[in-house]
N, C-alpha and C positions, 0 to 999 in steps of 0.2 A: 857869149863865150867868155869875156874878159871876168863879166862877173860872176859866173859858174865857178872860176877860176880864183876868184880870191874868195870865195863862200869856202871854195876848197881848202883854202890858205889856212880860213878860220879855224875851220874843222882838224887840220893838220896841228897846228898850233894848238889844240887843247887835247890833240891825240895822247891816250897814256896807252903804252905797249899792255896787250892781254896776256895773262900769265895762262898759258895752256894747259891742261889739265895730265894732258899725255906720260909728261913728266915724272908728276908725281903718281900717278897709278901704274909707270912701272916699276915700282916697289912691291904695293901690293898687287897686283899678278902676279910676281917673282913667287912672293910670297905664298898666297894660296897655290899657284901650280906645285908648288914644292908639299907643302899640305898636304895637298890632293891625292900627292902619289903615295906619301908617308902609309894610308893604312894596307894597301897593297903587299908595300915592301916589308912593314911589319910580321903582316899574314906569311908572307912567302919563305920568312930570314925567321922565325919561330918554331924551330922544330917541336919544341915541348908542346906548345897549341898545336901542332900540325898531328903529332904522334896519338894525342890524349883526344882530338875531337873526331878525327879519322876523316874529316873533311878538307883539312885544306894541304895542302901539300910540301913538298921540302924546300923548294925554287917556285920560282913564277911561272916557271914553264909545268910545272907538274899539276900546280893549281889549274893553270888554265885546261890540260889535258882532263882532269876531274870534273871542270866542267862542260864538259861536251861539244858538241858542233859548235852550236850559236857562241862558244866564246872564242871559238878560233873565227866566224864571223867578223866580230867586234875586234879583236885582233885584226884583222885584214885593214877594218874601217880608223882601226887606230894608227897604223902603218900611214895609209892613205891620207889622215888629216895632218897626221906630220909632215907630210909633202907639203900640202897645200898651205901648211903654216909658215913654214921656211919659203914657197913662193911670193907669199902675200907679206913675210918679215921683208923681201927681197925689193919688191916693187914697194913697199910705202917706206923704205927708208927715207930719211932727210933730205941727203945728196940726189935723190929722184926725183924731187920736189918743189924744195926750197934750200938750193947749197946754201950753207949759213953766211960764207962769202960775198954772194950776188944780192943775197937780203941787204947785209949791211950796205954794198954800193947803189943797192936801188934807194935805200930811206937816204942816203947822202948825197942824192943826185950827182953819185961818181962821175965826173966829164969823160974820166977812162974806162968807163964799162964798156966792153968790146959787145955793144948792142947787133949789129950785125952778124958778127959770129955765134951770138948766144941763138939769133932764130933761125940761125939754119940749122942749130942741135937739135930737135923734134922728142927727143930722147927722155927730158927733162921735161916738168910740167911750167915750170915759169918760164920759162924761154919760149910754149908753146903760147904763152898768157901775154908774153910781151908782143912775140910775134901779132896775136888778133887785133892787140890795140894798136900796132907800128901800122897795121892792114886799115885801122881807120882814125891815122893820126890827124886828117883833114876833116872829118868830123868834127858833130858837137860832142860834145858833152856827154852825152847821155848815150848816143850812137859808140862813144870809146869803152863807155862804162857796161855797156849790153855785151858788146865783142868779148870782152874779157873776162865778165859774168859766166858768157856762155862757154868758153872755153874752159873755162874753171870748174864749172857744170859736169861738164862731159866728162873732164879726168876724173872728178869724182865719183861720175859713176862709174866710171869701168874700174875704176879701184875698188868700189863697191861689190861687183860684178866676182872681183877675183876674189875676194873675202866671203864672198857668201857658201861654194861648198863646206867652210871652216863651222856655219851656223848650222846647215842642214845635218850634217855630220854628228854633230852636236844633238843633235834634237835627237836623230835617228837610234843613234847607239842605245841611250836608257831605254827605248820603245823596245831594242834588241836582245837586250838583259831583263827585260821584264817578259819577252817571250820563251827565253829560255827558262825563265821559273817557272814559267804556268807550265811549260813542257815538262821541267821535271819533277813539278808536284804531282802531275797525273801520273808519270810511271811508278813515284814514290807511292802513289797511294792503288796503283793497280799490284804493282808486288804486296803490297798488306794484302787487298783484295782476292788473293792468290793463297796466301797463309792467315783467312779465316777462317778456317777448321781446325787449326793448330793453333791458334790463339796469335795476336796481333804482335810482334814484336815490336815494340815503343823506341827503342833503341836503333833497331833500322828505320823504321819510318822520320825519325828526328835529324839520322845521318842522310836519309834520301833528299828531306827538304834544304838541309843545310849546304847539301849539292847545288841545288837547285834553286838557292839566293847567291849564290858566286857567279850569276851573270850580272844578275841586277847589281853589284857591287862594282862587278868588271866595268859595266856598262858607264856606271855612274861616274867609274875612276878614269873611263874617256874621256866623259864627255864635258866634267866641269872644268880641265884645262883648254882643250876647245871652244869651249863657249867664252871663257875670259878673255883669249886670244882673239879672240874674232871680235868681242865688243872694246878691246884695244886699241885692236887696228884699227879699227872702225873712228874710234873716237881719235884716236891720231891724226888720220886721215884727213879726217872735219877741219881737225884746230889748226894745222900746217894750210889746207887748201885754204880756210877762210884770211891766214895772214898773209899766204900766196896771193889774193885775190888785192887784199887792202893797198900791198907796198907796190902794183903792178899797178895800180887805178893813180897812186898818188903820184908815181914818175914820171905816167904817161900822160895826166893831167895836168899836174903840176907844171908850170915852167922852170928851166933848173933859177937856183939860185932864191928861191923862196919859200 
């Protein structure tokens, strides 16, 4: 154990802090979701394109009325992943995790950390990580470093868990906008169907398809803020849990004062 204990020391001693990624890519998220919505609000805030192609509408709401069921659908689903996006902002904030506070007195082997108080919080993930390893502080080594692995596991995944309608969501929606265009290319091209004996009007048939890619548009302007969102969290998740993991192994292994 003594010399598990200073191999540790070593390893501590040439420890350089990992700069997390999370940080810097929420910029670009910010970024692209703002993007993302830019051609929407364009389309909708355009009257002169709105009046001149006959397709797209005055408001957002008119657009999406033009485009039919399946966009009130996607609408529904884009309502819904905004829940789940603010749930899952909700549970992988910092203070859920890794208060930035408890970090600094775990790497300082604070003698005033109110360790007792922090594992009866269950609430927070390092309190739950300290609590596994307090549960086998008369262990080795390895027996401290498994408890706390595996707790850290576990939050991981149910964080996991709550992030993942934000992917399915994601995937679903363009699959929903590309059914709404096959839908309304067919009736686009059963109305010609209808006026072949009168000769093909080119101009309706051109306004019918143009309906009828305002899903696939809708769908797509879901679902790439969705999907960035969700491989944020996700990646957040990761870098916060694996530093959760490191400064909870080194406290409880460590002895204070080295």
């Amino acid at each position: 154990m003594a010399a598990e204990s200073r191999s540790l020391v070593r390893e501590t001693r040439d420890y350089k802090p990992v700069t997390h990624p999370a940080g810097n890519f929420r910029f670009l998220t910010a970024a692209l979701l703002i993007g993302s919505m830019y051609p929407l609000m364009l389309m909708a805030q355009d009257p002169e394109t709105a009046s001149t192609s006959g397709v797209l509408g005055n408001s957002v709401w008119e657009t999406i009325e033009k485009g039919g069921t399946v966009m009130y659908v996607i609408l529904g689903a884009s309502i819904v992943g905004l829940m789940f996006m603010l749930d899952v902002a909700f549970r992988t904030r910092r203070s859920a995790i890794l208060p930035r506070r408890i970090e600094a007195q775990l790497v300082a082997h604070d003698k005033d950390l109110p360790l007792n108080d922090l594992i009866e919080n269950k609430r927070v993930v390092v309190n739950r990580a300290l609590k596994a390893g307090h549960v086998w502080r008369n262990g080795t080594t390895d027996e401290i470093r498994d408890a706390i692995a595996e707790e850290v596991d576990d939050s991981l995944w149910r964080l996991k868990q709550a992030a993942r309608p934000l992917g399915i969501i994601a995937s679903v929606t363009p699959l929903l906008g590309l059914l709404g265009t096959v839908i309304g290319i067919i009736e686009a091209f059963e109305v010609v169907a209808g006026q072949s004996s009168m000769g093909v009007n080119t101009s309706e048939l051109a306004r019918g398809i143009g309906k009828a890619l305002l899903t696939t548009c809708f769908g797509l302007i879901v679902a790439i803020p969705l999907l960035l969102s969700h491989h944020f969290f996700v990646g957040k998740t990761e870098a916060l849990m694996r530093r959760c993991e490191e400064v909870v192994k080194e406290y409880q292994i460590l002895p204070p004062g080295n």
